[in-house]
N, C-alpha and C positions, 0 to 999 in steps of 0.2 A: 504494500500500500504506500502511495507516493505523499513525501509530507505536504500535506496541504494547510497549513496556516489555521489559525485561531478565528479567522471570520469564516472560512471556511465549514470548519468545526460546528462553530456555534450556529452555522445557517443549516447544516445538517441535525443537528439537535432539534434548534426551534421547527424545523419541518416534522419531524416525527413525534413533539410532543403535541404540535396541533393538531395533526391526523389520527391520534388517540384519543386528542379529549378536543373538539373542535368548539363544543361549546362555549367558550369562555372567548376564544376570542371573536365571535361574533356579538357574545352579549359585551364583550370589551367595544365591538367598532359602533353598533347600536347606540354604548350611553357615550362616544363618544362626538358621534354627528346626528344624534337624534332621528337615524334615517330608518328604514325597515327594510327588513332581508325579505327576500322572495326565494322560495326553491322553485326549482325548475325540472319537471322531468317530463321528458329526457332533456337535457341541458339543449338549451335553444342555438341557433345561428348568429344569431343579432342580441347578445345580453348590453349589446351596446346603448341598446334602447332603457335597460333596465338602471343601468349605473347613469346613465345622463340625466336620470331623475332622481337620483341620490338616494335610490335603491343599491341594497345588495344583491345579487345573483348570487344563492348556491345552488352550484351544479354539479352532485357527486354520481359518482359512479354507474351506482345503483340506490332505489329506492331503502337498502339498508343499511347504506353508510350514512343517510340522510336522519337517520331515527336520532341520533345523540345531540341534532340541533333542533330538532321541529319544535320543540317547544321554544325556539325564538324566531319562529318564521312564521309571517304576519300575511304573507300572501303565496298563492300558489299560479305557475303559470306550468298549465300540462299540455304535454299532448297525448289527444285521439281518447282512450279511454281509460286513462292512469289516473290512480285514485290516491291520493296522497299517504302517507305514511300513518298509522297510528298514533297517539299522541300531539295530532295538533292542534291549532288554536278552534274552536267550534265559531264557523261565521266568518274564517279567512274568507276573504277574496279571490275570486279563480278566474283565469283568463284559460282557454282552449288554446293552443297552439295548433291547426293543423301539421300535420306529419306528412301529411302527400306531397308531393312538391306542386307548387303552383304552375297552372295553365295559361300562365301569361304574365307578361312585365305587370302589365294593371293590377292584378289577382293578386301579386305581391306586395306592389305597393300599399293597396289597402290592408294589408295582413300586418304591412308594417306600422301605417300610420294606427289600425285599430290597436296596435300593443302598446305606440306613444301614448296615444290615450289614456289606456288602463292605469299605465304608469304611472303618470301625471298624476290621474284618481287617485288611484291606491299611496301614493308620497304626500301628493298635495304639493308638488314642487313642480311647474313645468319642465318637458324637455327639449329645452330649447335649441334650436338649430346650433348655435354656439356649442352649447353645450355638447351636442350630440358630436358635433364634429372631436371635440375636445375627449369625447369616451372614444371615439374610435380609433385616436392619435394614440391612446393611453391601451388599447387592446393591440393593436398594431406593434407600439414597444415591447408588449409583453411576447409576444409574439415572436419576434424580432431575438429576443436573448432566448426565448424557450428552442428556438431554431442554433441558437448559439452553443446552450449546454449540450442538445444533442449532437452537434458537431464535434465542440470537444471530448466528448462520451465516448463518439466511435475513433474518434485519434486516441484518446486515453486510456482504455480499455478498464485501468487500474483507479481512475477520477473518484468514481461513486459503485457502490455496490449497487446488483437492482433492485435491491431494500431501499437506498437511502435515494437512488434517483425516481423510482417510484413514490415517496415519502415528499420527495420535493415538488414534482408534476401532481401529486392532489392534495398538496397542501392550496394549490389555488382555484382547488374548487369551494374553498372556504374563505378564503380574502380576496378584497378589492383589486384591480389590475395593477395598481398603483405599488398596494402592498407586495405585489408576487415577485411584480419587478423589482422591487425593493432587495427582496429576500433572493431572487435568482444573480442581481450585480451584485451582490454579498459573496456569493459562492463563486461565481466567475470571476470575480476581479475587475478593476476597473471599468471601462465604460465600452464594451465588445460592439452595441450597436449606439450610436446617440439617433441615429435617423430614426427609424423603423417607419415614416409615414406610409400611409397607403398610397400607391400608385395614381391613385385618379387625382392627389393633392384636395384641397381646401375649395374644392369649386361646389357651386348648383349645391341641388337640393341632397344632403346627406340621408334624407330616408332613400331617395331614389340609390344613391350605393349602398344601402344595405337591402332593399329590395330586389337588387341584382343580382346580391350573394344566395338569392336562395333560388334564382333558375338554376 
């Protein structure tokens, strides 16, 4: 095993003690931005919509790694006919996600704008185009170094065991885009990607690019 340094270390630790007890730190980001977690299942295309309203997205795995947080998950966004986990809140909020893929750019679009909606509802905070562009910079980043780590992974062989790099890929089915990335240039080292923007850049309407993403 190659020495990897003390942030390293500690970013492998804190990954695996939040995928054992993930609770705490969503009831941590909760009282710490007054926002409200939504789970998602199965984990959506666009949770970009959900964090631009200052919503949490958790999106695990499966419906039973989700059990250890539902009691601080305020809304549910499912698709088709998943039925949320036992233990939560009675009277959450639910948005259907279809699962089919859309029959057209329009059929999209409105799948997208009807989820800004819900969002909006369910925070009380709009999603505003600003805004929305600014989650997709911030998924885009994470994105960006999660394509990083696994590069180094397969140059390294020795980097991470597949305990601790699994440990670290769902550790951000529990924290914000902001926070993964946080925790993923903690383990990388310096700053691997500063770009990551999306290819189309900052133009027109940001529902319509995430509308595209699900032709």
């Amino acid at each position: 095993m190659p020495d990897r340094g003390r942030a390293v270390l500690e970013g492998i630790r804190y990954a695996a003690d939040l995928v054992s007890g993930p609770s705490g730190v969503v009831a941590a980001w909760k009282a710490a931005t007054g926002g409200k977690a939504v789970g998602c299942l199965p984990p959506i295309p666009v949770p970009e919509l959900l964090h631009a309203a200052g919503l949490l997205p958790i999106a695990p795995d499966s419906p039973e790694d989700l059990s250890p947080v539902a009691g601080q998950v305020d809304a549910w966004l499912i698709g088709g006919d998943t039925v949320p986990v036992p233990g939560t809140k009675d009277g959450a909020p639910r948005f259907s996600f279809p699962r089919v893929p859309p029959r057209s750019l329009e059929e999209a679009l409105d799948r997208v704008e009807s989820l800004a909606e819900w969002a909006t509802a369910v925070s009380g905070s709009p999603a505003s185009e600003g805004g929305i562009w600014k989650s997709i910079r911030a998924y885009a980043v994470r994105g960006a170094l999660l394509d990083a780590l696994a590069g180094r992974c397969a140059r390294e062989t020795a980097f991470l065991s597949p305990r601790e790099r699994r440990d670290i890929l769902r550790a951000g089915n529990f924290l914000s885009p902001e926070s993964h990335s946080f925790l993923l240039r903690s383990i990388l080292g310096g700053d691997p990607c500063p770009g990551g923007l999306p290819a189309e850049g900052e133009r027109g309407d940001p529902l319509l690019v995430l509308a595209k993403r699900l032709k």
